[in-house]
PyMOL Python script that loads the backbone (N, CA, C, O; Angstrom):
from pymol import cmd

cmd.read_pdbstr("""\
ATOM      1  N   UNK A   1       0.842  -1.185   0.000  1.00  0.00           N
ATOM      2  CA  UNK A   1       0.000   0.000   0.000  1.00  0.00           C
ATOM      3  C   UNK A   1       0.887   1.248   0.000  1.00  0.00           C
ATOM      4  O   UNK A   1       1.952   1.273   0.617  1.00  0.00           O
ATOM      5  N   UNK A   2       0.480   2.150  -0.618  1.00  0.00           N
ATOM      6  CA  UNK A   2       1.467   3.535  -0.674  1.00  0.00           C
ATOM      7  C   UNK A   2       1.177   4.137   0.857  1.00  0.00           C
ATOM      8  O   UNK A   2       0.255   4.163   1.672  1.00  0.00           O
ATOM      9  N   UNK A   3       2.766   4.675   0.707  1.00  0.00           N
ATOM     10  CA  UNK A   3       3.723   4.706   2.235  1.00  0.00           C
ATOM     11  C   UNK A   3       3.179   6.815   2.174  1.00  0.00           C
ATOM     12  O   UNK A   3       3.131   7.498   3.197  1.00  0.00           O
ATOM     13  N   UNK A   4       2.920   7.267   0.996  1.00  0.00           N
ATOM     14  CA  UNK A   4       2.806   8.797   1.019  1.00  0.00           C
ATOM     15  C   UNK A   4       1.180   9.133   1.083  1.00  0.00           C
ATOM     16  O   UNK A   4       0.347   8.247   0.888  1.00  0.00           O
ATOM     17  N   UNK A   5       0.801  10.570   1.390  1.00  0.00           N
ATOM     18  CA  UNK A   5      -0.660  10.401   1.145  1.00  0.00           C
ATOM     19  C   UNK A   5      -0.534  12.376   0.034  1.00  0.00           C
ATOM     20  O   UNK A   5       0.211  13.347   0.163  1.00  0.00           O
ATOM     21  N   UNK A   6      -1.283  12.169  -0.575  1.00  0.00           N
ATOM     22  CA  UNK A   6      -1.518  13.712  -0.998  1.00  0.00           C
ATOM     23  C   UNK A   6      -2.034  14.712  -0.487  1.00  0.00           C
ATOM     24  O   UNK A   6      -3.045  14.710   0.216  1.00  0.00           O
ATOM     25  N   UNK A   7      -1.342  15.702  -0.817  1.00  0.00           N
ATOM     26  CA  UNK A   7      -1.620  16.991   0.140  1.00  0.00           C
ATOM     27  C   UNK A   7      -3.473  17.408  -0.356  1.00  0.00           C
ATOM     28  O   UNK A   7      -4.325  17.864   0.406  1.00  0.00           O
ATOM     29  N   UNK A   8      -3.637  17.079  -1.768  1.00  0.00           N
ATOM     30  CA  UNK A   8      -5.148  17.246  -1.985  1.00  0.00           C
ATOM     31  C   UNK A   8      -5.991  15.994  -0.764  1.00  0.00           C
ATOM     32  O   UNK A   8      -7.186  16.288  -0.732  1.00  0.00           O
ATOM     33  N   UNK A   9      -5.818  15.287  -0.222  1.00  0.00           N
ATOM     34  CA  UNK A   9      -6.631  14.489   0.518  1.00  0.00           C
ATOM     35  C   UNK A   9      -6.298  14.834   1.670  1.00  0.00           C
ATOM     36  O   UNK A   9      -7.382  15.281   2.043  1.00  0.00           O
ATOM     37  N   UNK A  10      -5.738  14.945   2.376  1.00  0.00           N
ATOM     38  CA  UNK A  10      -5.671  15.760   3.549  1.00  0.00           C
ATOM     39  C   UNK A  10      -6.471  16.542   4.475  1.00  0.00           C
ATOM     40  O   UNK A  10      -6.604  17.719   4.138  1.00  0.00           O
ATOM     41  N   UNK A  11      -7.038  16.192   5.557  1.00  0.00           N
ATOM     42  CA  UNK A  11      -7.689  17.218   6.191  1.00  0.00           C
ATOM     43  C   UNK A  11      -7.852  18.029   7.427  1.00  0.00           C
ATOM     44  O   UNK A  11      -8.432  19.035   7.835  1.00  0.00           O
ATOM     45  N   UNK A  12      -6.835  16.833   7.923  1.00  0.00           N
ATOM     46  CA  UNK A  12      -6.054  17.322   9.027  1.00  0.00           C
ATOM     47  C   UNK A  12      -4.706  16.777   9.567  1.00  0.00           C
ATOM     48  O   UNK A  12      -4.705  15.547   9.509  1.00  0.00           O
ATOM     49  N   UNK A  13      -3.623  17.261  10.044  1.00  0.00           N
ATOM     50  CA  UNK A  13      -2.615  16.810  10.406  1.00  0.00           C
ATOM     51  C   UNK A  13      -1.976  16.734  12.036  1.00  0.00           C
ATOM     52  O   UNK A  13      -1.882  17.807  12.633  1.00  0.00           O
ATOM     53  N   UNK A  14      -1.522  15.403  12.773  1.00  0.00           N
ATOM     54  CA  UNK A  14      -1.350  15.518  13.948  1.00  0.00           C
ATOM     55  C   UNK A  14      -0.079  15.144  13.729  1.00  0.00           C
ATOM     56  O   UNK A  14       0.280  14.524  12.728  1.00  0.00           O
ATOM     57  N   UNK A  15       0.850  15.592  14.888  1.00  0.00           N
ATOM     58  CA  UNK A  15       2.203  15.257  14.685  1.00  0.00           C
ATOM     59  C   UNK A  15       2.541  15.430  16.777  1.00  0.00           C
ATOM     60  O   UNK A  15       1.957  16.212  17.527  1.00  0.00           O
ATOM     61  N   UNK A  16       3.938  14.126  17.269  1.00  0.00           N
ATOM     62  CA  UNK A  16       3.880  14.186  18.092  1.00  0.00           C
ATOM     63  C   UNK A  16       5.367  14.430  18.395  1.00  0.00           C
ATOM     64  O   UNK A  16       6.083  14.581  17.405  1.00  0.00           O
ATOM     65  N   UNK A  17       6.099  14.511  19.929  1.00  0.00           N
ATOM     66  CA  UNK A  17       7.534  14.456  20.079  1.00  0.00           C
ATOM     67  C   UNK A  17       7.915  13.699  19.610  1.00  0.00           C
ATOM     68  O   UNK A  17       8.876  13.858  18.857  1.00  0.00           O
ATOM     69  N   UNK A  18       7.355  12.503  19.818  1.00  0.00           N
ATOM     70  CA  UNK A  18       8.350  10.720  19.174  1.00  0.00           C
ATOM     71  C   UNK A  18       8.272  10.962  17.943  1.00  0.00           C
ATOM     72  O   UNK A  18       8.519   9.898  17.377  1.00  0.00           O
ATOM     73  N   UNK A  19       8.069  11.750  17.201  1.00  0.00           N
ATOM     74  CA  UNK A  19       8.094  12.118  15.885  1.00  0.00           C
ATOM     75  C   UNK A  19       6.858  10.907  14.853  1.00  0.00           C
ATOM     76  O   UNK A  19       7.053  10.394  13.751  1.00  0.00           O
ATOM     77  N   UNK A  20       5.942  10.823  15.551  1.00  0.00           N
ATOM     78  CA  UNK A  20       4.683  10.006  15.170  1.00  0.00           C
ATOM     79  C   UNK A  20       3.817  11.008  14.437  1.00  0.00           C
ATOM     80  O   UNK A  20       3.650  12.107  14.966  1.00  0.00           O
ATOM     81  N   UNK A  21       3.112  10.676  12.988  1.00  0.00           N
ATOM     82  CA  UNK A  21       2.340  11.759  12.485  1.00  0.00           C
ATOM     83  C   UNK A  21       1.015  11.092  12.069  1.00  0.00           C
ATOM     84  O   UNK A  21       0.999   9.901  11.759  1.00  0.00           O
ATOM     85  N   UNK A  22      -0.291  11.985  12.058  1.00  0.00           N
ATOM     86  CA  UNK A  22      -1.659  11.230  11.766  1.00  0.00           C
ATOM     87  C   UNK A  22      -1.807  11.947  10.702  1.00  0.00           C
ATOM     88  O   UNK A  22      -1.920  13.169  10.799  1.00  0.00           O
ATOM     89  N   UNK A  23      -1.831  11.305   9.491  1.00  0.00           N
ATOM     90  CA  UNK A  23      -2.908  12.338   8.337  1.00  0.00           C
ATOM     91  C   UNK A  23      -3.899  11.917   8.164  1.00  0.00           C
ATOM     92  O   UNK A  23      -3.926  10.750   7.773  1.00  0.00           O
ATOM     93  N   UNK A  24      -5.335  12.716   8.383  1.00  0.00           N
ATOM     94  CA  UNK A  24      -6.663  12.315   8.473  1.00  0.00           C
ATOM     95  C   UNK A  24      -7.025  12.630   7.173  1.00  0.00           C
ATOM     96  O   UNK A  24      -7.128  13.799   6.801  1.00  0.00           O
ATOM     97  N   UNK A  25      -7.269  11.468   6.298  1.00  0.00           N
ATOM     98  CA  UNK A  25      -8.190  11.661   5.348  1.00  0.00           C
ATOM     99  C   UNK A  25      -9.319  11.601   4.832  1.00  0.00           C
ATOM    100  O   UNK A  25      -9.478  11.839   3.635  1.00  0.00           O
ATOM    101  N   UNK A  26     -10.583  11.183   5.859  1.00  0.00           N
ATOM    102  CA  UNK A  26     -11.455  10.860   5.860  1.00  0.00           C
ATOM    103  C   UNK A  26     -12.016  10.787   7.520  1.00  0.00           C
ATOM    104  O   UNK A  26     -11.392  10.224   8.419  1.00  0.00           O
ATOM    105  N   UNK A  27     -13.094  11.362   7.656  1.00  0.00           N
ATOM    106  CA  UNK A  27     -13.555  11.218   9.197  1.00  0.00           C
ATOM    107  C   UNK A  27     -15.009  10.409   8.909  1.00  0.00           C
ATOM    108  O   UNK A  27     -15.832  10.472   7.995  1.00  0.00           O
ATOM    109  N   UNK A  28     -14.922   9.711  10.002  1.00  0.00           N
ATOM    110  CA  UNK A  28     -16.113   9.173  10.187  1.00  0.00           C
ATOM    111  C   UNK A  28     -17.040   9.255  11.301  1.00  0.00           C
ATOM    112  O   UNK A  28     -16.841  10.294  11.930  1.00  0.00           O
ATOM    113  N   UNK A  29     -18.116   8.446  11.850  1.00  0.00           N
ATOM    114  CA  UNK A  29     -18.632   8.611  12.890  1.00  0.00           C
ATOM    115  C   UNK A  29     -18.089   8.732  14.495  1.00  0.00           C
ATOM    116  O   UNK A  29     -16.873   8.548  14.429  1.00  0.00           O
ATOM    117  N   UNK A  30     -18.308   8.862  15.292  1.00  0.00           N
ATOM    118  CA  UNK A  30     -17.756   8.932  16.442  1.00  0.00           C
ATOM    119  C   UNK A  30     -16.117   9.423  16.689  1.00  0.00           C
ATOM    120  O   UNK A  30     -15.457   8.886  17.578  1.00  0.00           O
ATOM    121  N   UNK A  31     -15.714  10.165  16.082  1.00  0.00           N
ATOM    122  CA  UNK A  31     -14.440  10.688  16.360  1.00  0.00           C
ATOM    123  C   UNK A  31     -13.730   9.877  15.643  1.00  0.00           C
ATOM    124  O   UNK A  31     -12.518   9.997  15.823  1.00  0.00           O
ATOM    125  N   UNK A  32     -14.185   8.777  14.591  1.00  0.00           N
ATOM    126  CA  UNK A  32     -13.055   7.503  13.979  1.00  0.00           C
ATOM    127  C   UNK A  32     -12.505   8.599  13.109  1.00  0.00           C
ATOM    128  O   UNK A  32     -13.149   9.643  12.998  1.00  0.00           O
ATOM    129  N   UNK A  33     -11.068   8.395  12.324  1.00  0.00           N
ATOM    130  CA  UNK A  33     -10.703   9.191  11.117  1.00  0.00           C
ATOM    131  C   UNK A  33     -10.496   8.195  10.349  1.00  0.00           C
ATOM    132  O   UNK A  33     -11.013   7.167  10.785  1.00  0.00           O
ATOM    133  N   UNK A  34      -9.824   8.050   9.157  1.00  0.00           N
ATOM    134  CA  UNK A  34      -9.090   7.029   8.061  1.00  0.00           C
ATOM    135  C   UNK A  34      -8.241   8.095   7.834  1.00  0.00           C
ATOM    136  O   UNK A  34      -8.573   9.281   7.818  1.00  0.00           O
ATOM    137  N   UNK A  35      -6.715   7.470   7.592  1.00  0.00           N
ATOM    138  CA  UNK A  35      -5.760   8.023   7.137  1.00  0.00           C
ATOM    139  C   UNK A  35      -4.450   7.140   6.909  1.00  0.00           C
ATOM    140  O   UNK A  35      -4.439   5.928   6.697  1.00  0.00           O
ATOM    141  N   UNK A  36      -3.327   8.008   6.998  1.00  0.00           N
ATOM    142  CA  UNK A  36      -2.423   7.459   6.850  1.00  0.00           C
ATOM    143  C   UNK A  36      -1.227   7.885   8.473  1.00  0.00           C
ATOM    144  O   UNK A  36      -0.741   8.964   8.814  1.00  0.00           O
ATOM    145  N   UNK A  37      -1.129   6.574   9.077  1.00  0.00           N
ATOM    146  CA  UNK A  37       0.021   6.767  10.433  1.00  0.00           C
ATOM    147  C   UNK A  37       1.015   6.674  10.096  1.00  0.00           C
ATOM    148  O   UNK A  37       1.166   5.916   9.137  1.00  0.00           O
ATOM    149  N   UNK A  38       2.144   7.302  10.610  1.00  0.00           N
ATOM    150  CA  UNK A  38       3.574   7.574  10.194  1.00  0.00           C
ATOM    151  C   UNK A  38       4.459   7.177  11.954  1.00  0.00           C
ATOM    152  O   UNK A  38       4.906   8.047  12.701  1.00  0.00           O
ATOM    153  N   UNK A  39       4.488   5.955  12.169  1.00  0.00           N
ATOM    154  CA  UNK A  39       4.816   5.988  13.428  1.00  0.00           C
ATOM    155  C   UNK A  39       6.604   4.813  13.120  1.00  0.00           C
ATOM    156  O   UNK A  39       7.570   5.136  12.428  1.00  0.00           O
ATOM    157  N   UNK A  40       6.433   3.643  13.854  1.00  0.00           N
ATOM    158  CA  UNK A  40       7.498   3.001  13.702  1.00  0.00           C
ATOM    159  C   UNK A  40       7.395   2.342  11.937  1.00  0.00           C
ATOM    160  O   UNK A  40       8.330   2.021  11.204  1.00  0.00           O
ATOM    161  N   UNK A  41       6.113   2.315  11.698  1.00  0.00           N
ATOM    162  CA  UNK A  41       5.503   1.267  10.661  1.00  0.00           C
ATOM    163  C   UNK A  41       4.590   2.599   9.984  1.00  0.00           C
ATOM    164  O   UNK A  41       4.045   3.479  10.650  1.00  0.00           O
ATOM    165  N   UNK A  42       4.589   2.488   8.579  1.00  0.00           N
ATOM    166  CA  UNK A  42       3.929   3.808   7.531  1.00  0.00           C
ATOM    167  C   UNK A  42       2.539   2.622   7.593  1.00  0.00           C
ATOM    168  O   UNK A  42       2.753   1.415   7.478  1.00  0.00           O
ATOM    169  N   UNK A  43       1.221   3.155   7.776  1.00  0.00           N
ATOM    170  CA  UNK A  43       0.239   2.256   7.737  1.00  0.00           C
ATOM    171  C   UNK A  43      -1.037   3.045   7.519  1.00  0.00           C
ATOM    172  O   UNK A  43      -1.132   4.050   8.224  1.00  0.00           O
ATOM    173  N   UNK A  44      -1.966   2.813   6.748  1.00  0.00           N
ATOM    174  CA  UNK A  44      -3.655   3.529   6.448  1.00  0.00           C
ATOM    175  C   UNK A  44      -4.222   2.451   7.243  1.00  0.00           C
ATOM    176  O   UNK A  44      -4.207   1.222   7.181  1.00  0.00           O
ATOM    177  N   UNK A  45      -4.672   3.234   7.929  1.00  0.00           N
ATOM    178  CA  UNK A  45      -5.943   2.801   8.865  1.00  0.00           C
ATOM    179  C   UNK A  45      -6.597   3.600  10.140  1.00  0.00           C
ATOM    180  O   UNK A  45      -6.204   4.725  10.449  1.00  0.00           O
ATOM    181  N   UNK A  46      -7.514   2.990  10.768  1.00  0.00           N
ATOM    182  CA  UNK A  46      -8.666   4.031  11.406  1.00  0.00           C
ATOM    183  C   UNK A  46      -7.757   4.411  12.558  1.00  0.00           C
ATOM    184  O   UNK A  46      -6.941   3.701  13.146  1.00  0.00           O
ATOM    185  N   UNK A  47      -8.041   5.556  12.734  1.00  0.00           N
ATOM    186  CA  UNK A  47      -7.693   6.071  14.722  1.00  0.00           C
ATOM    187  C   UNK A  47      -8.189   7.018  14.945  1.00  0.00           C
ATOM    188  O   UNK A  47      -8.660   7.700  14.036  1.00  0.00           O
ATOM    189  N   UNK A  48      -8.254   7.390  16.241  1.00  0.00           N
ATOM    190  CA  UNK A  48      -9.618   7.977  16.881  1.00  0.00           C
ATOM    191  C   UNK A  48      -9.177   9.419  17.250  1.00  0.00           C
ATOM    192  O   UNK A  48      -8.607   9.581  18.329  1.00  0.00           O
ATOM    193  N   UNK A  49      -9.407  10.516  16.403  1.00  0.00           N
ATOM    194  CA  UNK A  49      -9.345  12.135  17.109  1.00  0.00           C
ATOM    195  C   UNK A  49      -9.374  12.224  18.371  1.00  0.00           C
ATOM    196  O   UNK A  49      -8.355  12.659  18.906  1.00  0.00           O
ATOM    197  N   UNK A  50     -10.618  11.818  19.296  1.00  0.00           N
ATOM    198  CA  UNK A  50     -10.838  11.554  20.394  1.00  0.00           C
ATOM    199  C   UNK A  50      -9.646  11.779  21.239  1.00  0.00           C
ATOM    200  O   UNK A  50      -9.182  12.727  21.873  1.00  0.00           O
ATOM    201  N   UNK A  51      -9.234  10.184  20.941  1.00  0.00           N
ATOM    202  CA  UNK A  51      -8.018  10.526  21.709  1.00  0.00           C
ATOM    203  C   UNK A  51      -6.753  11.512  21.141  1.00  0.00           C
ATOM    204  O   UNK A  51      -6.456  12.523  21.777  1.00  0.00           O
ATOM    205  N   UNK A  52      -6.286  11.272  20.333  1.00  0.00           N
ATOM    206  CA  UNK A  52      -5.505  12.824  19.963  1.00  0.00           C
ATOM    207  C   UNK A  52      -5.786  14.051  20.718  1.00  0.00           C
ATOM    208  O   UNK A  52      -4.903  14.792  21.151  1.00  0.00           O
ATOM    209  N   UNK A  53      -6.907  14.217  20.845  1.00  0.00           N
ATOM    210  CA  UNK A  53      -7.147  16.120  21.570  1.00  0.00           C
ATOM    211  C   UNK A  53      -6.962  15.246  22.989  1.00  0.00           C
ATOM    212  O   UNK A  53      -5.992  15.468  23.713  1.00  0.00           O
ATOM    213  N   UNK A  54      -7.663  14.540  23.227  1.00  0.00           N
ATOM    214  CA  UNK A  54      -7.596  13.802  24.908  1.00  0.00           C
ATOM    215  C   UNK A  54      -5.941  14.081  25.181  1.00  0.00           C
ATOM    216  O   UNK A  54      -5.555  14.750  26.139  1.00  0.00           O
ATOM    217  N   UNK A  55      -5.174  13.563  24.350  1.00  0.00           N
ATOM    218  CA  UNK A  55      -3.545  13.021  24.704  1.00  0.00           C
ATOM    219  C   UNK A  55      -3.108  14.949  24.564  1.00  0.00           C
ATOM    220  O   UNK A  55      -2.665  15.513  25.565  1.00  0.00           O
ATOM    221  N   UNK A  56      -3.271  15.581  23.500  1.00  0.00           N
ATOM    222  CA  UNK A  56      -2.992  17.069  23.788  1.00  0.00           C
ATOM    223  C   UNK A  56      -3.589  17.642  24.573  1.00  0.00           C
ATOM    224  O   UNK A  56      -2.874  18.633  24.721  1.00  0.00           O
ATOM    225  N   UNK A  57      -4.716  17.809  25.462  1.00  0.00           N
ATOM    226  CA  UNK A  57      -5.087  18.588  26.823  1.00  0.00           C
ATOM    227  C   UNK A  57      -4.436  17.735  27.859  1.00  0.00           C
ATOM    228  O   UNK A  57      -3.545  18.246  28.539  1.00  0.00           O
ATOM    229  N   UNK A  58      -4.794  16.443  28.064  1.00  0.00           N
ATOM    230  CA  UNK A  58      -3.912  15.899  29.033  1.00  0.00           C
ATOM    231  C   UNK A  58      -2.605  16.260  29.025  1.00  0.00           C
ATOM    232  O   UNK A  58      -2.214  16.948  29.968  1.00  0.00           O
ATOM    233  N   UNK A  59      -1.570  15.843  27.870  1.00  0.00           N
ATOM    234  CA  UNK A  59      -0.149  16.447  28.381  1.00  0.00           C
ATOM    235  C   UNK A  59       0.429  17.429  27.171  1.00  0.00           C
ATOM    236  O   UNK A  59       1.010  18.477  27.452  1.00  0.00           O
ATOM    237  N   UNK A  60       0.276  17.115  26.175  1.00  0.00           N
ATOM    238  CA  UNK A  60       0.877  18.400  25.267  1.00  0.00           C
ATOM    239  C   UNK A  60       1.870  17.920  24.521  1.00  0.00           C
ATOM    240  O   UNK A  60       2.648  18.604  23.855  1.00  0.00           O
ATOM    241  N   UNK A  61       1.860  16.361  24.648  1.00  0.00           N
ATOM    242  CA  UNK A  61       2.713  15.705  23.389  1.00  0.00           C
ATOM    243  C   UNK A  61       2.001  15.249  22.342  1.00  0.00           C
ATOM    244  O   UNK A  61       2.208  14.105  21.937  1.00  0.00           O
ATOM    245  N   UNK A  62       1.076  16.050  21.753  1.00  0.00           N
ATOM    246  CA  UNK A  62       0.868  15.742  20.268  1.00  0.00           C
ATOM    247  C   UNK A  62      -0.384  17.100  20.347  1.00  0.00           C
ATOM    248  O   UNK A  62      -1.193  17.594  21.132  1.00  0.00           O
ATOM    249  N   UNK A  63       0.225  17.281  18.698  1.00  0.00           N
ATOM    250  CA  UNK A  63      -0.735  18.554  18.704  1.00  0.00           C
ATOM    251  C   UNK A  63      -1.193  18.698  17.275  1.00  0.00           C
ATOM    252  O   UNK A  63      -1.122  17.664  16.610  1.00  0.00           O
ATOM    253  N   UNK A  64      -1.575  19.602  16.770  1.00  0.00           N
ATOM    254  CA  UNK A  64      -2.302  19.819  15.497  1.00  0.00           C
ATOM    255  C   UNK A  64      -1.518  20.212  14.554  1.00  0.00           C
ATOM    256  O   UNK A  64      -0.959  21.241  14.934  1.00  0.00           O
ATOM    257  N   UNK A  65      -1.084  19.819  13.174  1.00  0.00           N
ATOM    258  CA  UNK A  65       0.211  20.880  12.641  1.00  0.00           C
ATOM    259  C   UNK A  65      -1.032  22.133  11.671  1.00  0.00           C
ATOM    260  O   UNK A  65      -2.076  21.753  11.141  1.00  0.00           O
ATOM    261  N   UNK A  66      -0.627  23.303  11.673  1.00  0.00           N
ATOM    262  CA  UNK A  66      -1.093  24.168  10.493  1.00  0.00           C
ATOM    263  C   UNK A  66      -1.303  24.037   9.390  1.00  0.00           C
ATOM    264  O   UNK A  66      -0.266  23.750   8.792  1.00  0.00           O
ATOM    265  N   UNK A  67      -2.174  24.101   8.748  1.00  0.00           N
ATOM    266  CA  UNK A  67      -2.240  23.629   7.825  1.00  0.00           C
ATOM    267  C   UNK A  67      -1.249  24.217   6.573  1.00  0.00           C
ATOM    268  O   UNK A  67      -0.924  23.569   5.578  1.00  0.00           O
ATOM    269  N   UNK A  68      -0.906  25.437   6.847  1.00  0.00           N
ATOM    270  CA  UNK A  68       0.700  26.000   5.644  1.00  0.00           C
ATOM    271  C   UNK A  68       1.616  24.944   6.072  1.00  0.00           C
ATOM    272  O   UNK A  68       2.294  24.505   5.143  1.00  0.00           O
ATOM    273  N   UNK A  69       1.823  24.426   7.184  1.00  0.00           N
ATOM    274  CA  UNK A  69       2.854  23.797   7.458  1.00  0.00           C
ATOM    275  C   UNK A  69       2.856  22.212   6.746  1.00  0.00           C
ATOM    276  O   UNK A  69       3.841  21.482   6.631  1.00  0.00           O
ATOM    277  N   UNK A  70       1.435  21.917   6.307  1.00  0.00           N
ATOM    278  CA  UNK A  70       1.395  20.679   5.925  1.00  0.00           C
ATOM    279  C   UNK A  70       2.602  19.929   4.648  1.00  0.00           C
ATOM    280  O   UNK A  70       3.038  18.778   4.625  1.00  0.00           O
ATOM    281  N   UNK A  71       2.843  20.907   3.832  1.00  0.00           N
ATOM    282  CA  UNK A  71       3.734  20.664   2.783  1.00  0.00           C
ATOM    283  C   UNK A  71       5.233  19.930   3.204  1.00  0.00           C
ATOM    284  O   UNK A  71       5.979  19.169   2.587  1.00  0.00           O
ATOM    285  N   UNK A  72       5.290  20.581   4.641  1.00  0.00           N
ATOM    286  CA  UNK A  72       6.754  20.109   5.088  1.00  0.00           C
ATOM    287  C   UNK A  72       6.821  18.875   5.976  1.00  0.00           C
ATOM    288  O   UNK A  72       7.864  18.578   6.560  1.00  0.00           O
ATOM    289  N   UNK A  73       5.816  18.228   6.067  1.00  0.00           N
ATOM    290  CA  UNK A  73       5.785  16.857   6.836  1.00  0.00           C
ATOM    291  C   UNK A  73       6.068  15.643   5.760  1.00  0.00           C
ATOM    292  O   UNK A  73       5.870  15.612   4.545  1.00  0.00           O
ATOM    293  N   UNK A  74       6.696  14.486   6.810  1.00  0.00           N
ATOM    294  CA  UNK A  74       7.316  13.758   6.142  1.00  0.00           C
ATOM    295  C   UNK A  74       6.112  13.224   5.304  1.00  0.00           C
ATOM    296  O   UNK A  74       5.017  13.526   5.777  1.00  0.00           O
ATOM    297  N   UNK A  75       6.094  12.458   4.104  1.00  0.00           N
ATOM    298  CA  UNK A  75       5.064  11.006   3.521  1.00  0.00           C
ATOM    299  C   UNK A  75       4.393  12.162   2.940  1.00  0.00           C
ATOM    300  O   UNK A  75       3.288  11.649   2.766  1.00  0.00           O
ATOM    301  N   UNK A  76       4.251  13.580   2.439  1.00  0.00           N
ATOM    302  CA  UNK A  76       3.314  14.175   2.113  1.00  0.00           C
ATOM    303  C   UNK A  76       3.758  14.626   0.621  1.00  0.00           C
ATOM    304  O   UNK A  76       4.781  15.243   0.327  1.00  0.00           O
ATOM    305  N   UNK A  77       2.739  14.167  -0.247  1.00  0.00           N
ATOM    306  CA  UNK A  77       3.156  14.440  -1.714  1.00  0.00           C
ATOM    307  C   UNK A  77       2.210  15.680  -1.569  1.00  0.00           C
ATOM    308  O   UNK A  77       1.199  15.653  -0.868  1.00  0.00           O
ATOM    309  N   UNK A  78       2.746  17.098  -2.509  1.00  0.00           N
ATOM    310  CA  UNK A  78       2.176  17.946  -2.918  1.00  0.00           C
ATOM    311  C   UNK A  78       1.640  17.563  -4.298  1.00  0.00           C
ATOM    312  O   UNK A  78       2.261  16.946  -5.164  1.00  0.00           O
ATOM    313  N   UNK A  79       0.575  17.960  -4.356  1.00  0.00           N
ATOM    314  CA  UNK A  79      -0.639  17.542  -5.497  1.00  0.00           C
ATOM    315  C   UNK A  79      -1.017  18.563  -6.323  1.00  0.00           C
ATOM    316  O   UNK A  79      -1.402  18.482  -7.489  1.00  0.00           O
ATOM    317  N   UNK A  80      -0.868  19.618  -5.573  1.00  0.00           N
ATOM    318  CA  UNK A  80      -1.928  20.703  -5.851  1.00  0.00           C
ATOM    319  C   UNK A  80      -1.425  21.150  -6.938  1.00  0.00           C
ATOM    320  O   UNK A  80      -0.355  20.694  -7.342  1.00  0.00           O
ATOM    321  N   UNK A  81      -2.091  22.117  -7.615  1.00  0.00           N
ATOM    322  CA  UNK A  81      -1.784  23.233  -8.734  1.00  0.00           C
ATOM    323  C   UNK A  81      -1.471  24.316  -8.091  1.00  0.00           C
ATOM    324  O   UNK A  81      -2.349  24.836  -7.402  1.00  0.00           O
ATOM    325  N   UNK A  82       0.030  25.002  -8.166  1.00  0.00           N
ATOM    326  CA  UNK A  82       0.191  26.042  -7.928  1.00  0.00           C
ATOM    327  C   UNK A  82       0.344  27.283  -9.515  1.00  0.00           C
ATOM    328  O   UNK A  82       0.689  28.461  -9.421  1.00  0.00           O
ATOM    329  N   UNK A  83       0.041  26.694 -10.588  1.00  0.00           N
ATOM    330  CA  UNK A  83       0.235  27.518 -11.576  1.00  0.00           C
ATOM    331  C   UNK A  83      -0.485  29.093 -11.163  1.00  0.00           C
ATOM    332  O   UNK A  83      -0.026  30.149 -11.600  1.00  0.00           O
ATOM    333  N   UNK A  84      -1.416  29.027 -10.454  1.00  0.00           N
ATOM    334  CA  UNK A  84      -2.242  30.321 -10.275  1.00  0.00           C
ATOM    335  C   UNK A  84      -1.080  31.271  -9.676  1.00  0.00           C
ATOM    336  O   UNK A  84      -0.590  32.238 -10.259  1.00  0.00           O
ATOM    337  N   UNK A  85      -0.699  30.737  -8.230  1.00  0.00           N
ATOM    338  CA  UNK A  85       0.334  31.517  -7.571  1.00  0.00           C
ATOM    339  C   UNK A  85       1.789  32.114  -8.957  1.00  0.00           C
ATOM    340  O   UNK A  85       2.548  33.010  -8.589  1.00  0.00           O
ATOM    341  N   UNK A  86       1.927  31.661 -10.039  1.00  0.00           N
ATOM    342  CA  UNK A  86       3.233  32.217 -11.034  1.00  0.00           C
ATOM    343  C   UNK A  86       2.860  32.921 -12.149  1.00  0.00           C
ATOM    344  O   UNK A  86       3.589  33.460 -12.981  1.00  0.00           O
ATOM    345  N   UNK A  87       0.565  32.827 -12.049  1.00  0.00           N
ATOM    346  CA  UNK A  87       0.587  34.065 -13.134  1.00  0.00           C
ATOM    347  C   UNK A  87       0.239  33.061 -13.963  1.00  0.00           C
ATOM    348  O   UNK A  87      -0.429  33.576 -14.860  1.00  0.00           O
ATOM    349  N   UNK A  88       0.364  31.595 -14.183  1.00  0.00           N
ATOM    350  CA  UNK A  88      -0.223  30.606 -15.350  1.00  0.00           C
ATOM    351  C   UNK A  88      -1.097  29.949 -15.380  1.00  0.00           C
ATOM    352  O   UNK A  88      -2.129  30.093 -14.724  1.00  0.00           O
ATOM    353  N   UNK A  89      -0.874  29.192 -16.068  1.00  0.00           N
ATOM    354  CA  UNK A  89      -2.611  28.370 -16.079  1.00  0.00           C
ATOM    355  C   UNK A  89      -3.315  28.976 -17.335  1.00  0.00           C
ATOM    356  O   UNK A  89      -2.977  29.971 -17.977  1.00  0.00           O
ATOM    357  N   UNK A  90      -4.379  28.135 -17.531  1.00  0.00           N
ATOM    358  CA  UNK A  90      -5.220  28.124 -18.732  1.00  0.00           C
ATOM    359  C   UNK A  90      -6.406  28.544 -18.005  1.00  0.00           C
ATOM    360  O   UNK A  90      -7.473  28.698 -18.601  1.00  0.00           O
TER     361      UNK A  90
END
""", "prot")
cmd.dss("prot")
cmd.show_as("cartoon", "prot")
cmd.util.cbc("prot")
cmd.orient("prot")
């Protein structure tokens, strides 16, 4: 299964000290997401927001990245069209 996810699918990004990252590409019911984990092992599958904000109010090792910042995280292919930003495009 591909180890990168695209910056067009993307919808939110968590990133922690141990250098562990969540890209949420899909949310579902009850706080589930689908994405892609970037931990010891690159893996798509479900995990729970829930706990993410739980684990950042409790202690403050994992938090939300910005979304400008998304381009610079590891596994993240840029997708997008930037022709607009140089003045091109059709």
């Amino acid at each position: 299964m591909q180890q990168t996810v695209r910056l067009s699918t993307i919808q939110e990004v968590w990133e922690s000290w141990t250098g562990w990252y969540w890209f949420v590409t899909e949310y579902h019911d009850n706080g589930i997401c689908f994405g892609l984990v970037r931990g010891v092992e690159h893996e798509w599958g479900y995990f729970s927001i829930r706990e993410l904000v739980r684990l950042q109010k409790r202690s403050g090792n994992v938090w939300r990245v910005p979304r400008d910042h998304w381009t610079f995280c590891p596994c993240v292919v840029d997708d997008t069209d930037h022709n607009h930003l140089k003045g091109g495009g059709t």
